[in-house]
C-alpha positions in Angstrom: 46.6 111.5 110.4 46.6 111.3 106.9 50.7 111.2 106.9 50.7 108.2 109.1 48.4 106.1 106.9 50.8 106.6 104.4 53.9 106.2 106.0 52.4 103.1 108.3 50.4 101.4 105.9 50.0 98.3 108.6 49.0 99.2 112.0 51.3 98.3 115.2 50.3 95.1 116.0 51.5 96.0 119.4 53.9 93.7 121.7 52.7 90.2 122.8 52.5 88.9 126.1 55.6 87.7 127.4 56.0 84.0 128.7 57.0 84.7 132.1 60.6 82.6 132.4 60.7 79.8 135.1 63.3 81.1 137.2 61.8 84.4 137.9 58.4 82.4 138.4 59.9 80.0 140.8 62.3 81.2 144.0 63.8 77.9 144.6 65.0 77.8 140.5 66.3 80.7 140.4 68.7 79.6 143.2 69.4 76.3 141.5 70.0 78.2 138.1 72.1 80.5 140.4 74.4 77.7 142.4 74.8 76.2 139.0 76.5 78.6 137.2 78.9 79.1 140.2 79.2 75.1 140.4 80.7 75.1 136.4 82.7 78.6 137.0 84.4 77.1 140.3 85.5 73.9 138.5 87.3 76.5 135.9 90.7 77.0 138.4 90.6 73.4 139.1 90.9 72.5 135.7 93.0 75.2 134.6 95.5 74.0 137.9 95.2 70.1 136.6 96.0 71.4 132.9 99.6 73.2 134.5 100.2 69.7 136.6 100.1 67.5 133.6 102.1 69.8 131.5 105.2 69.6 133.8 103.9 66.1 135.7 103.0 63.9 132.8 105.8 62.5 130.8 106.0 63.8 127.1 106.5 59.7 126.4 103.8 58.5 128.3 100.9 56.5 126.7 97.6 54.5 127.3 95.6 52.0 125.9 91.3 52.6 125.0 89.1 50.7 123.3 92.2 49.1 121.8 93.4 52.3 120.5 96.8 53.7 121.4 97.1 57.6 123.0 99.3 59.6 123.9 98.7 60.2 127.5 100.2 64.2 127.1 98.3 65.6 124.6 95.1 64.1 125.3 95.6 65.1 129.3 95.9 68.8 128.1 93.1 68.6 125.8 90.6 67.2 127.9 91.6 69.8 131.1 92.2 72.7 128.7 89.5 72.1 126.7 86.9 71.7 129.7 88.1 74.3 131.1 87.5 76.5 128.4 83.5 74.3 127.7 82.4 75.2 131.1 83.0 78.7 130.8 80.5 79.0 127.7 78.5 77.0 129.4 78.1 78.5 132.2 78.0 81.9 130.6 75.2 80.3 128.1 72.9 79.1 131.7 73.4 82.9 133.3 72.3 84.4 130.2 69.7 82.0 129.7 68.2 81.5 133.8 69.3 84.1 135.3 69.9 87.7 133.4 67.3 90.2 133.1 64.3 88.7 130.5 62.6 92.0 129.5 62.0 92.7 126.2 62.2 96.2 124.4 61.2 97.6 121.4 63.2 100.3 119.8 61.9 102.4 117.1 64.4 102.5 114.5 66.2 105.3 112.8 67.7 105.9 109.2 71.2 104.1 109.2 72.9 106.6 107.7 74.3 110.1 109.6 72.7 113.6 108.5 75.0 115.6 106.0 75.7 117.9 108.7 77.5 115.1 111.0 79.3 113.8 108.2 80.5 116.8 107.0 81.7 118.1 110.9 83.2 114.2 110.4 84.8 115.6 107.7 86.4 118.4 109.0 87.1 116.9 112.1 89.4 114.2 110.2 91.0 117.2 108.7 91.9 118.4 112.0 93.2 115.7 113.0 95.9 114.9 110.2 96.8 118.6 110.2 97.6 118.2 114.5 99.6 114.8 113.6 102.2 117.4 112.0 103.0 114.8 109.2 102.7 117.0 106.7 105.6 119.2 107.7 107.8 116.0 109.5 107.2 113.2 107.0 110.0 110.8 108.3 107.9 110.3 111.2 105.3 108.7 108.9 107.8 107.3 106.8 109.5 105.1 110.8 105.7 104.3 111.2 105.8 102.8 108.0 109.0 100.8 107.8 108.9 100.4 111.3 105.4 98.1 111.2 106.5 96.7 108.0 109.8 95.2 109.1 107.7 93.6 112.0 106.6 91.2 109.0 110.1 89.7 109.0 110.4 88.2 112.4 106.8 86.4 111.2 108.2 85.3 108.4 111.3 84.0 110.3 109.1 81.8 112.9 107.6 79.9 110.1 110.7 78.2 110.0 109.7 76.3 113.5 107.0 74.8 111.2 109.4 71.9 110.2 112.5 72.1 107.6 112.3 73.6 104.7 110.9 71.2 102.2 114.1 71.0 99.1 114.2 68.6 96.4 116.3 66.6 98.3 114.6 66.4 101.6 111.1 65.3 99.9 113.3 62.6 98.2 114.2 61.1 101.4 111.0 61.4 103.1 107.3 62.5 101.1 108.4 60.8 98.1 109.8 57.3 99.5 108.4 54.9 101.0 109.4 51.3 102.7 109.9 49.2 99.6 113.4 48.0 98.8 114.4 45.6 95.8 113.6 41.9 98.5 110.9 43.0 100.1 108.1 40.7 100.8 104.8 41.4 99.9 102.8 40.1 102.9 98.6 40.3 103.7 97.8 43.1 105.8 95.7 41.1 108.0 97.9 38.5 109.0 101.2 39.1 107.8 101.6 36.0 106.0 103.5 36.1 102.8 101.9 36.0 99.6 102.6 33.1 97.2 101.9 34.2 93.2 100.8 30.6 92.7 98.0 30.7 95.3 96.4 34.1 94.2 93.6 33.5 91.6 92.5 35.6 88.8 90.0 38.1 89.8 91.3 38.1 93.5 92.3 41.6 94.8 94.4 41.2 98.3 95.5 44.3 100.6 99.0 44.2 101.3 101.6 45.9 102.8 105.8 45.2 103.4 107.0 42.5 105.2 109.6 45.3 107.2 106.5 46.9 108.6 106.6 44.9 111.5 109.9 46.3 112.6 109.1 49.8 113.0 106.4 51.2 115.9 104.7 54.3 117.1 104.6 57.7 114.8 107.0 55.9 112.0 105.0 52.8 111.8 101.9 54.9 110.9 103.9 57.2 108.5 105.6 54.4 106.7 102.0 52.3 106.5 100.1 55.6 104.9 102.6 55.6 102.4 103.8 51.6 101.9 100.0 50.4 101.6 99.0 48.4 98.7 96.4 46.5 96.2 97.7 43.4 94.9 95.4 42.0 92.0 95.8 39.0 89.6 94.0 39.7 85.7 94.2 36.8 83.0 97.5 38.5 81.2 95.4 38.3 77.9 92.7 40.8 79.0 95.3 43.5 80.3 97.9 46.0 78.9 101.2 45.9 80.1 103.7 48.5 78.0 107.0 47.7 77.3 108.6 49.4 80.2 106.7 47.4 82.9 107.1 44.1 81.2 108.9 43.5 84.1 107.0 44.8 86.7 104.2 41.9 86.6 104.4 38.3 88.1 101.7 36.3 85.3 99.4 39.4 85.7 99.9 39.8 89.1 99.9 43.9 89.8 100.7 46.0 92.4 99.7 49.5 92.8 99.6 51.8 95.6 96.4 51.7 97.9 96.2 55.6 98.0 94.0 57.6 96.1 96.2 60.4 93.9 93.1 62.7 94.8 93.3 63.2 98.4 94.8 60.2 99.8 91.9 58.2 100.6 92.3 54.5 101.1 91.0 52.5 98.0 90.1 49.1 97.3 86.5 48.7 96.0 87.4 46.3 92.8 85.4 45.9 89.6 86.6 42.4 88.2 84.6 42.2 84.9 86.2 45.7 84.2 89.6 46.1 86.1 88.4 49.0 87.6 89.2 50.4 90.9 86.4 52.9 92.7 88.4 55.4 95.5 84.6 55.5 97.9 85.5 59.1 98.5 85.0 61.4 95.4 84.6 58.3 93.0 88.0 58.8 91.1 88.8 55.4 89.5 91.3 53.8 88.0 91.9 51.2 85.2 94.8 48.4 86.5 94.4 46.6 83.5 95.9 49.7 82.2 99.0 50.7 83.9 96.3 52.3 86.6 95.2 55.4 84.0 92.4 57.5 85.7 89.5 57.2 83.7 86.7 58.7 86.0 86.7 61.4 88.5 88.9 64.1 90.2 91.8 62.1 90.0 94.8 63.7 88.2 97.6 61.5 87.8 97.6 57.3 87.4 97.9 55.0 90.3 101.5 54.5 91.3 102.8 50.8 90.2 105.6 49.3 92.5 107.4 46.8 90.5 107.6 43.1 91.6 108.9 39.3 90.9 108.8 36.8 92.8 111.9 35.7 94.8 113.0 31.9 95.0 110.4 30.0 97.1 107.9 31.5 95.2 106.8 34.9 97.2 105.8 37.9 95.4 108.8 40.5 96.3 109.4 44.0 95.2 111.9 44.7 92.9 112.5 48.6 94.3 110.8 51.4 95.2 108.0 52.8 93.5 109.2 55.2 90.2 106.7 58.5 91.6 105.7 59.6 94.7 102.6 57.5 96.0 99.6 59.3 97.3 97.9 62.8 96.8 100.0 65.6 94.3 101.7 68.3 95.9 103.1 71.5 94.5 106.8 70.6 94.2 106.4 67.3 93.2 107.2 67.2 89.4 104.9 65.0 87.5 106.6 64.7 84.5 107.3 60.9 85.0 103.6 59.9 86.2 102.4 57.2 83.3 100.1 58.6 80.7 97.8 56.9 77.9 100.6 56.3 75.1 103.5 55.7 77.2 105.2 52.7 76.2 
């Protein structure tokens, strides 16, 4: 008695009543719970079925119009059967377990989590047996095809990875990650309306979202990559107040800027301008950039300075770009090479 006081200092509290579960209480839920969970399991086939017809009925091309939102009608199709399919299952699983399965509860004393010495030691020899039976110790080139033979199994892995898209060279990236829509002529137009900025009506203080005039004359997957990359923030300082170095004495119209609209963090867009300061606030992770200053980061996670695209104005006055932009716009990457990113004391 004296043992137990010491090795069960608390006494068993016992087990509590158990809430009797309404299914088992009441005949006529049990038999809704029941129908139920065969009602969500029979739609499974259905929707499985519908998922195989829209594969092969659907056309890969084929798209709808939501909320005024353009889908693809293919992926979405196969998604929503799939992906229902898949739902009601756990569901339905979840409401058996839940309604229907046996509710008793049982308490099991427990036992030390480790094995005696003995079984671990018979463990022990037992694993000895073993490897001595496997005859690798006498026949080691069996051991040695095991090997090489699971090991070379890595190579067709490897070799699918190049189904993930092309291989991503110096010269590809230039033609695609690293450029973007802007060509020496390009308008610079409002992103809202498409109307083309004139230099003389933009006052100072003003910040204006832009993007290129040849926007308009691409559509679906391209339009979307070329506006993530092409977007822009078009802001007019008083020429006194701001720094322009030598080598982008050019690149101003009267202190009308343009720099690229995504964040060099992550890609977020930015536009959230600070007049008094020039400062511009990415909402995401609060990097910010200075474009009074060639767009130097000067708060936040932000690595690298805000891309620049160089601009003039063409003959009636519109504010055009005068090429590309010099870096890649948007967030780093690890082959990009940085060394030509503007830095405080660049002239």
């Amino acid at each position: 008695m004296k043992q137990d006081l010491e090795r069960y200092p608390v006494p068993d509290p016992g087990v509590p009543h158990e809430v009797e579960r309404f299914t088992d209480v009441d005949e006529a839920a049990g038999r809704r719970a029941y129908a139920q969970v065969v009602g969500l399991l029979a739609l499974v086939p259905v929707l499985a079925i519908a998922f195989v017809v829209v594969y092969f009925a659907v056309p890969i091309d084929a798209q709808f119009v939501l909320f005024g939102a353009l889908f693809k009608a293919h992926p979405v199709l196969l998604g929503l059967t799939g992906g229902l399919a898949v739902l009601l299952v756990g569901v339905a699983a979840i409401h058996w377990a839940r309604t229907i399965m046996g509710d008793e509860e049982v308490v099991e004393e427990r036992h030390p989590a480790g094995s005696a010495p003995e079984a671990r030691a018979a463990a022990a020899e037992a694993w000895k047996v073993g490897v001595a039976q496997t005859g690798l110790g006498r026949r080691k080139l069996i051991g040695s095809g095991i090997a090489g033979g699971l090991g070379i199994l890595v190579v067709p892995a490897l070799v699918l990875f190049a189904d993930l898209g092309p291989w991503p060279t110096a010269a590809l990236r230039k033609e695609t990650v690293e450029k973007t829509i802007w060509a020496e002529g390009v308008r610079i137009v409002n992103d809202v309306n498409f109307k083309p900025l004139r230099a003389a009506d933009l006052e100072v203080g003003q910040l204006v979202n832009a993007q290129p005039i040849n926007l308009q004359e691409l559509e679906g997957v391209a339009l979307q990559q070329a506006k993530a990359k092409a977007s822009l923030i078009v802001v007019r300082m008083d020429p006194a107040s701001i720094r322009v170095p030598e080598s982008r004495q050019d690149w101003h119209v009267n202190g009308i800027l343009a720099y690229s609209k995504i964040c060099t963090h992550v890609g977020c867009p930015i536009s959230l301008w600070e007049q008094q300061t020039h400062h511009l606030l990415c909402p995401c992770h609060q990097s910010t950039f200075d474009l009074g200053n060639s767009g130097l980061v000067v708060f936040g996670p932000a690595a690298r300075s805000l891309p620049q695209l160089p601009i003039t104005t063409d003959a009636e006055g519109f504010l055009i770009a005068r090429s590309d932009f010099t870096v890649p716009v948007g967030p780093s990457f690890f082959e990009r090479d940085s060394s030509r990113d503007f830095k405080e004391g660049d002239r």
